[in-house]
C-alpha positions in Angstrom: -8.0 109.0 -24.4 -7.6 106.5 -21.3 -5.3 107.8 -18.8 -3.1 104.4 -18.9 0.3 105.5 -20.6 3.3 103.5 -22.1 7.3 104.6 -21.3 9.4 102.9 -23.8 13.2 103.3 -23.9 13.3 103.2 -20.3 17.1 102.9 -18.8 17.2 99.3 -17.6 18.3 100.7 -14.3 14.9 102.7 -13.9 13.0 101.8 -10.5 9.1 102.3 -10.3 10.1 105.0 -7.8 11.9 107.0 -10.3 9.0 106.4 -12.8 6.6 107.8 -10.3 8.4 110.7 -9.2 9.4 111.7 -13.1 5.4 111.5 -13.8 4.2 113.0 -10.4 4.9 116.5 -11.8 2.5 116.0 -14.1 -0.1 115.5 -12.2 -1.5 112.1 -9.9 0.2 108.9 -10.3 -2.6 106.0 -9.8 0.5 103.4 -10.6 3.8 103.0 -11.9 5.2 99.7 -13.1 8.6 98.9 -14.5 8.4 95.2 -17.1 10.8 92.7 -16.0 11.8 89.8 -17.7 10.0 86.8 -15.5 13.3 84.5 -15.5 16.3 87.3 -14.5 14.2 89.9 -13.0 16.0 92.9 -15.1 14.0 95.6 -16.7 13.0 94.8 -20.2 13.3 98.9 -21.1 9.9 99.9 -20.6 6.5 100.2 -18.3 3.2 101.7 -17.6 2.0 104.8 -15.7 -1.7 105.3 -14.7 -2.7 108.9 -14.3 -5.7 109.7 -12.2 -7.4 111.7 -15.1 -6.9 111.6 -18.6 -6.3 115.5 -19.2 -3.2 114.7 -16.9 -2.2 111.7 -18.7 -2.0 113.8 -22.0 0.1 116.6 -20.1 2.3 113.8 -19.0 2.7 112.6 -22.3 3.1 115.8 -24.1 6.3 117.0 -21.5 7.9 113.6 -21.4 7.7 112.2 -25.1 11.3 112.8 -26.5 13.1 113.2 -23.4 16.3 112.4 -21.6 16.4 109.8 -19.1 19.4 108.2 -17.9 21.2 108.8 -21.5 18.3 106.8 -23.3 15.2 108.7 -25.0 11.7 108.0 -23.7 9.0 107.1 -25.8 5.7 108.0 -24.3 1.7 107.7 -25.7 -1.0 106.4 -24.7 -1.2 102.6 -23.9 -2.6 100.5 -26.4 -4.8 97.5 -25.2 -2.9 93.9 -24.7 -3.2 91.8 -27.8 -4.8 88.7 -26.7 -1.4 86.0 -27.5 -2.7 82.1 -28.5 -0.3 80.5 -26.4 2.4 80.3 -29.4 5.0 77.9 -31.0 5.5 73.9 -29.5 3.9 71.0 -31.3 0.0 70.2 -30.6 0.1 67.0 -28.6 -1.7 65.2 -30.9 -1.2 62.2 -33.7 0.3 63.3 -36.6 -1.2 62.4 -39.5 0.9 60.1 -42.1 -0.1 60.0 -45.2 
């Protein structure tokens, strides 16, 4: 188990400060990052943690899973690796064929 973490259900109010301090009694916080949308800036609910170990990581996770935070209930495991993403939707460029 990496010590990389996901926080789903996060209040869209939720700093990285309050993500830090909330995991920080679990042990050492390497990071703490809240996901904005890239256009308004807002939270999009959810964000990483990184632990500095991995047996601290699964403390985390095991106290904070299923809790209260700001009237919403957090969803916490272990961070899943990024699926790589092919660039998505539009039209190619090219010619179209006509048949």
């Amino acid at each position: 188990m990496g010590s990389k973490i996901y926080v789903g259900g996060l209040p869209y109010s939720a700093t990285e400060q309050q993500l830090n301090e909330l995991f920080a009694v679990h042990g050492t916080v390497e990071s703490a990052r809240v996901i904005t949308d890239k256009f308004t800036g807002q939270s999009r609910g959810f964000g990483f943690v990184e632990m500095s170990t991995p047996e601290e990581a699964k403390t985390a996770i095991a106290a904070l899973n299923g809790t209260q935070l700001g009237g919403r209930t957090l969803t916490v495991n272990e961070a899943r690796p990024q699926e790589p993403r092919n660039g998505g939707g539009g039209r190619s460029g090219g010619k179209r064929d006509r048949w």
